[in-house]
ZADO-1210 file (C-alpha; in nm, 4 decimals, padded with zeros to 6 digits):
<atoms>
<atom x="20.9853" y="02.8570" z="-00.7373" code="UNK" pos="1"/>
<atom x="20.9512" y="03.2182" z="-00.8660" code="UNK" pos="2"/>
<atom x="20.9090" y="03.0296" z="-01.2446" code="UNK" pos="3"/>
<atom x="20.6314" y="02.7784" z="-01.0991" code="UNK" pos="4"/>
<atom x="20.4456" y="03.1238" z="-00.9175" code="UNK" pos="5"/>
<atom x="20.4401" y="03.3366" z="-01.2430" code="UNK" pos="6"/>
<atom x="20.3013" y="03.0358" z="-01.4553" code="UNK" pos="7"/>
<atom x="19.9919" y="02.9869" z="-01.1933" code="UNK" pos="8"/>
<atom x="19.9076" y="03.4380" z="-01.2129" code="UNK" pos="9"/>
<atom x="19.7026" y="03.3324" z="-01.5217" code="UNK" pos="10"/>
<atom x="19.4530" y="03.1435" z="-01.3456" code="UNK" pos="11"/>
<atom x="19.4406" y="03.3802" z="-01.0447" code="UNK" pos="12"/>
<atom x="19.4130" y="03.6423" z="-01.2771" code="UNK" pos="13"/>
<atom x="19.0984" y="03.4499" z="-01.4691" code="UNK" pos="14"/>
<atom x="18.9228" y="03.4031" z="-01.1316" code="UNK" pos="15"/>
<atom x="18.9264" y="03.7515" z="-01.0488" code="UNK" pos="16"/>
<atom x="18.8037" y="03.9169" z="-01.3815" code="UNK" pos="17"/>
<atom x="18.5779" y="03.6523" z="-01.4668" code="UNK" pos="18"/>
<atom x="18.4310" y="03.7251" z="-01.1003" code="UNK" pos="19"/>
<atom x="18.4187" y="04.1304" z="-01.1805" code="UNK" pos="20"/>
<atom x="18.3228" y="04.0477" z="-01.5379" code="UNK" pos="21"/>
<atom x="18.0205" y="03.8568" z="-01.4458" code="UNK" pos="22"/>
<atom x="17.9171" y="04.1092" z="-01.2149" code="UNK" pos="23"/>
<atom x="17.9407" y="04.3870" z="-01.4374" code="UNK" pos="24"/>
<atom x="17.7217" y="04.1701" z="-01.7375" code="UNK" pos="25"/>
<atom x="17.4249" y="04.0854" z="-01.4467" code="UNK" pos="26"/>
<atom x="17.4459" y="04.4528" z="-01.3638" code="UNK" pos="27"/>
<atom x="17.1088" y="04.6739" z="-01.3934" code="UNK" pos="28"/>
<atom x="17.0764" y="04.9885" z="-01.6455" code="UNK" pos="29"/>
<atom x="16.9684" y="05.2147" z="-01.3559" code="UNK" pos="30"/>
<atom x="17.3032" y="05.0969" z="-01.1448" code="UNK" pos="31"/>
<atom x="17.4962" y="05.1767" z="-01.4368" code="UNK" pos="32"/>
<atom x="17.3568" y="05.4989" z="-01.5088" code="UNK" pos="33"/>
<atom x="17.4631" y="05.5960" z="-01.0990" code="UNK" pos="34"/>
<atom x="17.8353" y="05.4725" z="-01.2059" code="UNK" pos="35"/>
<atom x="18.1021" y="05.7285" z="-01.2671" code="UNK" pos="36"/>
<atom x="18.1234" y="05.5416" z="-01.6325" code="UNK" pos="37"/>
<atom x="17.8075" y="05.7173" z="-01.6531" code="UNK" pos="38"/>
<atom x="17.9629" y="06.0743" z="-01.6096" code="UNK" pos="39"/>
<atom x="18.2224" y="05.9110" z="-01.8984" code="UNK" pos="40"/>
<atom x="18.0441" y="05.8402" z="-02.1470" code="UNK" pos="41"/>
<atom x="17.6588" y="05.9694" z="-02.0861" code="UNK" pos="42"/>
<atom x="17.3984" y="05.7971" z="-01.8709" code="UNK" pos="43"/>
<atom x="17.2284" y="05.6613" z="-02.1858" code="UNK" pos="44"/>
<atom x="17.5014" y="05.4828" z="-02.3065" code="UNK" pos="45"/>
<atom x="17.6433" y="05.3800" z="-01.9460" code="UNK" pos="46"/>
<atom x="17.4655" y="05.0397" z="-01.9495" code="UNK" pos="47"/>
<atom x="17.6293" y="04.9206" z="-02.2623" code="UNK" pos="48"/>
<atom x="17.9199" y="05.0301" z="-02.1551" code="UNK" pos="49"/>
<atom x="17.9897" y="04.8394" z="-01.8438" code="UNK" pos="50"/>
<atom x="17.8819" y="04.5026" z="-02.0242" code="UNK" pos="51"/>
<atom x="18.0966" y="04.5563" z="-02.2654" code="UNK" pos="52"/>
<atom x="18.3803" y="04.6504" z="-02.0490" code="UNK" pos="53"/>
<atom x="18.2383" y="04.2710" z="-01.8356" code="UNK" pos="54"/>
<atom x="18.2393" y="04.0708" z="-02.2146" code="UNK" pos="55"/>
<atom x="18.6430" y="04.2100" z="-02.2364" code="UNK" pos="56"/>
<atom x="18.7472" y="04.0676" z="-01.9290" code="UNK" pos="57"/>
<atom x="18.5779" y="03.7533" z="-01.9795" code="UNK" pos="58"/>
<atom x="18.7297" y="03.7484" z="-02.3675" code="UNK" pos="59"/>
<atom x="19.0903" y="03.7841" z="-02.1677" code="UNK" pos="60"/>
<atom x="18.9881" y="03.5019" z="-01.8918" code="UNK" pos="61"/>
<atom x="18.9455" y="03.2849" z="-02.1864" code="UNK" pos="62"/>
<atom x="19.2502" y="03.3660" z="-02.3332" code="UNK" pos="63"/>
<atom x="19.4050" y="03.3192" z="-02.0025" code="UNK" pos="64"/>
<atom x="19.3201" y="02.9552" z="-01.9599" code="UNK" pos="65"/>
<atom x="19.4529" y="02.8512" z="-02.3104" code="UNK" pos="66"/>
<atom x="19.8297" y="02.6797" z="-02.3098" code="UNK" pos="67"/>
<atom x="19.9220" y="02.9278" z="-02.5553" code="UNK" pos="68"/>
<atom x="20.0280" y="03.3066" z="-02.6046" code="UNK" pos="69"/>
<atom x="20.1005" y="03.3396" z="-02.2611" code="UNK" pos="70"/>
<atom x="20.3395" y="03.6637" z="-02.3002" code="UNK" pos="71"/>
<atom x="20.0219" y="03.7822" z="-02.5283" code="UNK" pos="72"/>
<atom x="19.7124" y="03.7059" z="-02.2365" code="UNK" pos="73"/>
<atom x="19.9212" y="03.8577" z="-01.9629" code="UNK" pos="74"/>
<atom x="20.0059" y="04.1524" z="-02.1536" code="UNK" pos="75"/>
<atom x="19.6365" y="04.1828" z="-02.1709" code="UNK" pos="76"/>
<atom x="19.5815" y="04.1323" z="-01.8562" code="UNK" pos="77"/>
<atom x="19.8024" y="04.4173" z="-01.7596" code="UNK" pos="78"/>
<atom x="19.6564" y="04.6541" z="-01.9862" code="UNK" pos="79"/>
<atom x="19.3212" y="04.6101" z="-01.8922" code="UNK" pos="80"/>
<atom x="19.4514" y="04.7085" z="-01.5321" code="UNK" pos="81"/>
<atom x="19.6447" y="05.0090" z="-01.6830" code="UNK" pos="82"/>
<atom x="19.2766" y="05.0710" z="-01.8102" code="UNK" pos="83"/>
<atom x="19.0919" y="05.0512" z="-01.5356" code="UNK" pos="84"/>
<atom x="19.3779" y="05.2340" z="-01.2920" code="UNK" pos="85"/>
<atom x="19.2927" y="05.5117" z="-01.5396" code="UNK" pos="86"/>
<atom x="18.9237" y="05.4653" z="-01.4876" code="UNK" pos="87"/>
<atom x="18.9765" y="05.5669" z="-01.1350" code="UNK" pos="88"/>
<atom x="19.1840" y="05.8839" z="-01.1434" code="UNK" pos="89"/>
<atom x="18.9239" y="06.0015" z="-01.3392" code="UNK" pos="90"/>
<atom x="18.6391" y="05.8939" z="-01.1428" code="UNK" pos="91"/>
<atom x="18.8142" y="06.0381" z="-00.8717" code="UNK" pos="92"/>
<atom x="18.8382" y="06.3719" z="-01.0171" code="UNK" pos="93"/>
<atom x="18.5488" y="06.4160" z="-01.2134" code="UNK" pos="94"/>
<atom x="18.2560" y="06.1913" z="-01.0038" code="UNK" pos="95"/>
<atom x="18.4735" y="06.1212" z="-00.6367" code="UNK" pos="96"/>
<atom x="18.1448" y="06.0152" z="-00.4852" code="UNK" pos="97"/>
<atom x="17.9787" y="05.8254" z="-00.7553" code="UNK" pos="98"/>
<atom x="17.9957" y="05.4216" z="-00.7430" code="UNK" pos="99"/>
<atom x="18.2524" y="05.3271" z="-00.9641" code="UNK" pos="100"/>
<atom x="18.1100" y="05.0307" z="-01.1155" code="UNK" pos="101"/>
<atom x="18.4125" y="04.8356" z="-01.0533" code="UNK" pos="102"/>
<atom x="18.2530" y="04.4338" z="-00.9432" code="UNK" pos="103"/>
<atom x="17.9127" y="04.5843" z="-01.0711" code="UNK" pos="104"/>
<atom x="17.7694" y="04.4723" z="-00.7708" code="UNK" pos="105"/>
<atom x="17.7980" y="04.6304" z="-00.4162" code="UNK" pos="106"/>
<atom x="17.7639" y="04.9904" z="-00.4345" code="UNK" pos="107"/>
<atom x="18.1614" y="05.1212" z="-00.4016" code="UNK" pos="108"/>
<atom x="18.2723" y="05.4961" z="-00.4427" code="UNK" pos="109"/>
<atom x="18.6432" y="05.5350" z="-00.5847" code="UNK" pos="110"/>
<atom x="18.8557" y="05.4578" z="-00.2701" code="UNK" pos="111"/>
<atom x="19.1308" y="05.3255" z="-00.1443" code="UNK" pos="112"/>
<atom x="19.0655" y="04.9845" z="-00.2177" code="UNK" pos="113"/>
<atom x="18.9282" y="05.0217" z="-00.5682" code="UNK" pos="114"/>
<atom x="19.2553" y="05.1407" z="-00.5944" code="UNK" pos="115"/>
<atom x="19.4770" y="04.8567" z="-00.4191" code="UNK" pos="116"/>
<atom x="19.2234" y="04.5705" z="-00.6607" code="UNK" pos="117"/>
<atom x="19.3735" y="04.7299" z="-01.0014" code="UNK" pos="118"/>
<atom x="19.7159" y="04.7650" z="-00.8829" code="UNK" pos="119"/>
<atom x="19.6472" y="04.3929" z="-00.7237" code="UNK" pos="120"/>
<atom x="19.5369" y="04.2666" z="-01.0724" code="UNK" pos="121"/>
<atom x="19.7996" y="04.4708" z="-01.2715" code="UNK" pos="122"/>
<atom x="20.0610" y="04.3593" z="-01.0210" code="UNK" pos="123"/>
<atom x="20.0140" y="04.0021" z="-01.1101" code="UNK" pos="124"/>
<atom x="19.9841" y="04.0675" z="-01.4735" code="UNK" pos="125"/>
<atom x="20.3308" y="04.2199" z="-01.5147" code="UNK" pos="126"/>
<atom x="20.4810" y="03.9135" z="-01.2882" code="UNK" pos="127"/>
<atom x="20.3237" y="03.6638" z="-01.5097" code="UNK" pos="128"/>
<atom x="20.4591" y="03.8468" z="-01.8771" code="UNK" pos="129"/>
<atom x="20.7554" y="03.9067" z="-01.6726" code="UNK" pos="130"/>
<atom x="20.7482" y="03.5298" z="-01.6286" code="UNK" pos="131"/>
<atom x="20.6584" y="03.4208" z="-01.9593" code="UNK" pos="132"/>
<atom x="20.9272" y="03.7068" z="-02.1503" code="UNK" pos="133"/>
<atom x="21.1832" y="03.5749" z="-01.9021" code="UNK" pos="134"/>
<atom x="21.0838" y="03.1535" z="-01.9375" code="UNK" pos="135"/>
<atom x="20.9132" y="03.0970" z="-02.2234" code="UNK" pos="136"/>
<atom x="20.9388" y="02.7517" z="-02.1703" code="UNK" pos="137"/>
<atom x="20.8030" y="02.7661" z="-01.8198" code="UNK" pos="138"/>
<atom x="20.5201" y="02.5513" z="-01.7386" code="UNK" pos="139"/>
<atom x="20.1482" y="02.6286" z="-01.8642" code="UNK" pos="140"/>
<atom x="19.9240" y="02.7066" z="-01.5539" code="UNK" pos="141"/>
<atom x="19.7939" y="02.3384" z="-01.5654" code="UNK" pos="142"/>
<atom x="20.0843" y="02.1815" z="-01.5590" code="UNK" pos="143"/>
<atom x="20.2206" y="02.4041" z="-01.2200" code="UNK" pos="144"/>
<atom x="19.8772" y="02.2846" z="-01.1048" code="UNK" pos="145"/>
<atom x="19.9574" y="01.9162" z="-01.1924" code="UNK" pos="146"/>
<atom x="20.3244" y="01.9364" z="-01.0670" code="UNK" pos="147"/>
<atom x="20.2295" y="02.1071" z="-00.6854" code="UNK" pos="148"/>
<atom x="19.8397" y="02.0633" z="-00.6113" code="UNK" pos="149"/>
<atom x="19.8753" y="02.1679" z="-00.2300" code="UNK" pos="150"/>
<atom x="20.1022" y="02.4546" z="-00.3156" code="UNK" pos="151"/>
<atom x="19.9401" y="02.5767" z="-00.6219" code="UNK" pos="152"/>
<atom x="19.5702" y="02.5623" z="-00.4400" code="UNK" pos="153"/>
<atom x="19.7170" y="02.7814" z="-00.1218" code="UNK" pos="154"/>
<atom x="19.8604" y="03.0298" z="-00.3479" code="UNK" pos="155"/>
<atom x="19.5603" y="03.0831" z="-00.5443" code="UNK" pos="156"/>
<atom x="19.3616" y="03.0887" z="-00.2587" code="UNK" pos="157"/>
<atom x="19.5811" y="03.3318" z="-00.0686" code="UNK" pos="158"/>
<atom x="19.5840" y="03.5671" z="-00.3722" code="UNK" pos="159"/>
<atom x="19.1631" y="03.5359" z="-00.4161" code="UNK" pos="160"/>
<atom x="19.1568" y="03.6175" z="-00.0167" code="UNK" pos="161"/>
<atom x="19.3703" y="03.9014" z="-00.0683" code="UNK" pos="162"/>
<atom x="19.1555" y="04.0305" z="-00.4006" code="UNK" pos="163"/>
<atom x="18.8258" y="03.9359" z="-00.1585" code="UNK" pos="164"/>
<atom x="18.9452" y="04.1730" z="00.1390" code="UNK" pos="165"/>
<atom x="18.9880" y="04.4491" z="-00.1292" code="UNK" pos="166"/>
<atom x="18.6239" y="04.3887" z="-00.2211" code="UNK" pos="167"/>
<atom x="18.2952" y="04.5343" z="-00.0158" code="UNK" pos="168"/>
<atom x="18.0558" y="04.2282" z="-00.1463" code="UNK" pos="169"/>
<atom x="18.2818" y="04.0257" z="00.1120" code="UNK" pos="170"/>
<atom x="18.2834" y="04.2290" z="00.4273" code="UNK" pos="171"/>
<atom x="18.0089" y="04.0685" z="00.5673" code="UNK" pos="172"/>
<atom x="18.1941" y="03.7319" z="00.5518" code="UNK" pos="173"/>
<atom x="18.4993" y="03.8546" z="00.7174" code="UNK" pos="174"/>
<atom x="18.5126" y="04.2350" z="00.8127" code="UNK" pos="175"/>
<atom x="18.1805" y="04.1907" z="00.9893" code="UNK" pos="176"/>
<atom x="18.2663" y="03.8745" z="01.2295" code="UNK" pos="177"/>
<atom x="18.6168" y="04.0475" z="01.3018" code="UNK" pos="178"/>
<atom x="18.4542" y="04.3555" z="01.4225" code="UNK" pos="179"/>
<atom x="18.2178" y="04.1604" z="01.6194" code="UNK" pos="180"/>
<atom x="18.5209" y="03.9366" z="01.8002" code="UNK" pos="181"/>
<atom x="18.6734" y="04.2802" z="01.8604" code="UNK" pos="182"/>
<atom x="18.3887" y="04.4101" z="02.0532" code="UNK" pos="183"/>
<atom x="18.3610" y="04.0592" z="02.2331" code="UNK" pos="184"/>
<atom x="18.6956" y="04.0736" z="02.3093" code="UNK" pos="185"/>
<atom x="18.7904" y="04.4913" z="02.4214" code="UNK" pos="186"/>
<atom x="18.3963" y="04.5057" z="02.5910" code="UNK" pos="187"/>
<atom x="18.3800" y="04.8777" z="02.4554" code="UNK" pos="188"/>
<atom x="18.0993" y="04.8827" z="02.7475" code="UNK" pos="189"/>
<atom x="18.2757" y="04.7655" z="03.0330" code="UNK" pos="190"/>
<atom x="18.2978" y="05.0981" z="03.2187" code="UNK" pos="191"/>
<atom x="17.9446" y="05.1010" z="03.2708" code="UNK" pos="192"/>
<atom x="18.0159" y="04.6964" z="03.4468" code="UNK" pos="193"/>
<atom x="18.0060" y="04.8561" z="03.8434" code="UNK" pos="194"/>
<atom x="17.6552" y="04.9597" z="03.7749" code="UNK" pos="195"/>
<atom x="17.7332" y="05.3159" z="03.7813" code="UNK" pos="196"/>
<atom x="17.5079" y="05.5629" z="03.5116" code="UNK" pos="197"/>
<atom x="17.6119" y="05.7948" z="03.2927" code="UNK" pos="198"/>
<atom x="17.5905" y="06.1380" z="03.4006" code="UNK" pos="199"/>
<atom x="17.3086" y="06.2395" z="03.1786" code="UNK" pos="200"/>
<atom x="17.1110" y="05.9573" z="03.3384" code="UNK" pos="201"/>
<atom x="17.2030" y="06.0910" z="03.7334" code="UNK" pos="202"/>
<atom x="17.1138" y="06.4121" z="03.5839" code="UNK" pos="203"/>
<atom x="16.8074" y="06.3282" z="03.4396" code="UNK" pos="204"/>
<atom x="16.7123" y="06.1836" z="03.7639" code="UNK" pos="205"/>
<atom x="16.8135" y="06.4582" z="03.9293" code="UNK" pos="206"/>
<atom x="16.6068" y="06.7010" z="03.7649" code="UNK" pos="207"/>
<atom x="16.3221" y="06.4939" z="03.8259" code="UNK" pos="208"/>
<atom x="16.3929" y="06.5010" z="04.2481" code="UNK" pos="209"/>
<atom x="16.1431" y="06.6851" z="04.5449" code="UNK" pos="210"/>
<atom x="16.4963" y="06.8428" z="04.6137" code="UNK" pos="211"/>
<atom x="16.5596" y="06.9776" z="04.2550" code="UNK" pos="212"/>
<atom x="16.1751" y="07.1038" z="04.2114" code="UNK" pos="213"/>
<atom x="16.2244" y="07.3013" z="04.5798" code="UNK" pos="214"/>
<atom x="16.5555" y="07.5161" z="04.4273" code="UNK" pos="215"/>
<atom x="16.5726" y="07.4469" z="04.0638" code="UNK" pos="216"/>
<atom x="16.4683" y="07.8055" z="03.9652" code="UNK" pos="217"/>
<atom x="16.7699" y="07.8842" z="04.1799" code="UNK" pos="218"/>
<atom x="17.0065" y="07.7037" z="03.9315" code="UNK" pos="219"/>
<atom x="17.1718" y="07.9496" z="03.6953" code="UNK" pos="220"/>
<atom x="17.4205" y="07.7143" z="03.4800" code="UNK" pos="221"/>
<atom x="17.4952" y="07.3658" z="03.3572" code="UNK" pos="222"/>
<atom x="17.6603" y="07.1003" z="03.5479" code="UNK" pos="223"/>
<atom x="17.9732" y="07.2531" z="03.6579" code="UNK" pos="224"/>
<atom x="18.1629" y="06.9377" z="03.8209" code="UNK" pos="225"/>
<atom x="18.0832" y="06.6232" z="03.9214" code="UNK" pos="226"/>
<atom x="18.2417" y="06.3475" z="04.1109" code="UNK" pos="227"/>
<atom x="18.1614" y="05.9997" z="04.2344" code="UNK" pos="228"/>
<atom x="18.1860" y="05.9686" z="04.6269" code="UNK" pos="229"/>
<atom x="18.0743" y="05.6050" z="04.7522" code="UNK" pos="230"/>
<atom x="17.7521" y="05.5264" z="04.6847" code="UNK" pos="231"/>
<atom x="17.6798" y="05.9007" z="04.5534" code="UNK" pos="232"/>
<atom x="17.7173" y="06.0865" z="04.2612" code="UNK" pos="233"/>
<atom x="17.8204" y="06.4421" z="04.3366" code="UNK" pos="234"/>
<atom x="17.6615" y="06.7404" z="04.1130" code="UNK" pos="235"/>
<atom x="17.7828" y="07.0618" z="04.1428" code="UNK" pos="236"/>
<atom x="17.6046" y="07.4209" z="04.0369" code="UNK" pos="237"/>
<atom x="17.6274" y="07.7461" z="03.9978" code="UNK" pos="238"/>
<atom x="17.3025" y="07.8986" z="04.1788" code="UNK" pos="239"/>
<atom x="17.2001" y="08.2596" z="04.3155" code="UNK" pos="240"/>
<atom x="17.0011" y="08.2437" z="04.6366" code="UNK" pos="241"/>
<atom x="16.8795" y="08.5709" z="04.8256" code="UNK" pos="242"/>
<atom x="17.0550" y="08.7689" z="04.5473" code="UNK" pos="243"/>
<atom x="17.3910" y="08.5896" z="04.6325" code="UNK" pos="244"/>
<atom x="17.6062" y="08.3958" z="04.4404" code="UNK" pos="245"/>
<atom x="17.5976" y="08.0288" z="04.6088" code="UNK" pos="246"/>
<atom x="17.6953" y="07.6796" z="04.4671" code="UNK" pos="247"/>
<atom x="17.4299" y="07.3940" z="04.4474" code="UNK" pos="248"/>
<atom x="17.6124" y="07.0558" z="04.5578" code="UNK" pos="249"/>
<atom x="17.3854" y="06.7627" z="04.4984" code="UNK" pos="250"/>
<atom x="17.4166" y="06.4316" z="04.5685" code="UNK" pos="251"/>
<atom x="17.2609" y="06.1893" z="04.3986" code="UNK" pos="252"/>
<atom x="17.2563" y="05.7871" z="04.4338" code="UNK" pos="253"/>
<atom x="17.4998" y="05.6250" z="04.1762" code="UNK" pos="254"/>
<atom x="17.3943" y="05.2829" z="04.1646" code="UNK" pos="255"/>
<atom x="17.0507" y="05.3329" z="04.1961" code="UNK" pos="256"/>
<atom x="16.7436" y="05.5169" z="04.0775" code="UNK" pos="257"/>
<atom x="16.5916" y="05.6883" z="04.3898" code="UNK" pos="258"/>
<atom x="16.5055" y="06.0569" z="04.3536" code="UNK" pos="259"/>
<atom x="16.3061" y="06.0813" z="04.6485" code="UNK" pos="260"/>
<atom x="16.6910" y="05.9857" z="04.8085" code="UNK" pos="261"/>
<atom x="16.8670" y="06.3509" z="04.6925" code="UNK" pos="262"/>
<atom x="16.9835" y="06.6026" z="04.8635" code="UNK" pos="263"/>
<atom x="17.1212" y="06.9221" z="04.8207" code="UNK" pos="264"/>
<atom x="17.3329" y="07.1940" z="04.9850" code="UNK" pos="265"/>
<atom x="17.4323" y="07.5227" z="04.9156" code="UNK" pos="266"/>
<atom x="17.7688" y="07.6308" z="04.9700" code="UNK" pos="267"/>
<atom x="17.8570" y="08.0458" z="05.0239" code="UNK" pos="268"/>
<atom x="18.1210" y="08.1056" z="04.7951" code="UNK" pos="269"/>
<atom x="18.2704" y="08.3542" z="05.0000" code="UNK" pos="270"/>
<atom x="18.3038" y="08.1561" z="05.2667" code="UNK" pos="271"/>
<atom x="18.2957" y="07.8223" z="05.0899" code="UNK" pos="272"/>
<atom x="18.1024" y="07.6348" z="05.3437" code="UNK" pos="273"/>
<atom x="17.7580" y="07.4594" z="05.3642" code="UNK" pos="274"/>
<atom x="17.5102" y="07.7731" z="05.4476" code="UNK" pos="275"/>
<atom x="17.1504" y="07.5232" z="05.4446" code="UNK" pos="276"/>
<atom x="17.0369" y="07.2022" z="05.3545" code="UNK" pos="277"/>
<atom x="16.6606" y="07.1078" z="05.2506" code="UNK" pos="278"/>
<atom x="16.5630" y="06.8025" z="05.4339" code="UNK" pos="279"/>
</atoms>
């Protein structure tokens, strides 16, 4: 089984570089001259570059689908990777927040998964020489097609899915509808499903009360506690009234906008009980 697997890499390993390959060949001189290949070789010459970094891989998918020199294409295969693992470090270093030019399509600074997509690709390159070194007489990817169709087709598929999670051109078929179930699902919003408001909103109609107007130049801080009480939402403020410190208690309706329904009270801190009570 581990023979059969190592004799299919070659094909998985032509699908994904002929994929970034082509990308990098339809790729514009202005997105090239943003990449970090730019900041490698000059802007002028940045264009040119990343074709002729696309022609390579598509020389070694070629090479990849022949039935012979299979020790000789994977070895390929894994230097290219060595290459372009390279290419990164030194994007990181030199340009971390330039696009890295990597599919030649999406725009893609040097993260994480530019990262994991070169180790992916090298990975399967040293298992397939490692393959062909070990078995030279293993079977040519076409035949480990011909011999397990259903097996060989959910490999290859499984390994392209992997490589396609790694790559930002794809989110929108995958990470996008997963991050939409999750919002169905958790309903990040459900607090607000008893009808109650937000405090900004209960103090924004607050503020806009006959009962704030009549004492609001009494108010001397911010909200200072607040607290839902039945139907009420309970606002609490520091307030100076007849040169003494007092608190402001309002309540306000919670389910409802009604300003013309608040009320207020001021409570003596001293003697921390209701002193008067606009009507």
């Amino acid at each position: 089984m581990i023979a059969w697997s190592a004799s299919l890499q070659p094909l998985v390993i032509a699908a994904l570089l002929a994929f970034t390959g082509v990308m990098k060949l339809r790729g514009n001189a202005e997105r090239a001259r943003e990449t970090a290949l730019g900041r490698l070789v000059g802007k002028e010459r940045a264009a040119a570059a990343l074709r002729s970094v696309g022609g390579l891989e598509l020389c070694v998918v070629v090479a990849l689908l022949l039935p012979f020199g299979r020790p000789v294409t994977a070895g390929a295969s894994a230097l290219l990777a060595a290459g372009f693992l390279g290419y990164l470090g030194y994007a990181k270093v030199a340009a971390p927040e330039s696009d890295c030019g990597c599919t030649g399509a999406a725009k893609e600074p040097v993260g994480w998964r530019s990262f994991a997509r070169a180790g992916l690709l090298g990975g399967l390159s040293v298992f397939a020489l490692a393959g062909a070194l070990a078995m030279p007489s293993s079977s040519w990817w076409g035949e480990a097609v011909i011999a397990a169709p259903l097996a060989a087709a959910g490999l290859t598929l499984a390994e392209l899915a992997l490589f396609g999670a790694l790559t930002p051109e794809y989110d929108r078929y995958w990470l996008l509808p997963m991050r939409q179930l999750k919002v169905r699902l958790t309903h990040p919003l459900g607090g607000f499903d008893d009808g109650a408001a937000p405090l900004l909103a209960t103090v924004q109609q607050l503020q806009v009360s006959e009962a704030y107007r009549q004492v609001g130049t009494m108010i001397a801080s911010d909200v200072r506690d607040s607290w839902d009480e039945g139907e009420w939402r309970i606002l609490e403020y520091a307030a100076r009234r007849d040169g003494q410190r007092t608190t402001a208690v309002f309540a306000v309706p919670l389910h409802r906008y009604d300003p013309d329904a608040v009320r207020v009270a001021f409570v003596d801190e001293s003697r921390e009980e209701p002193v008067s009570a606009p009507a």
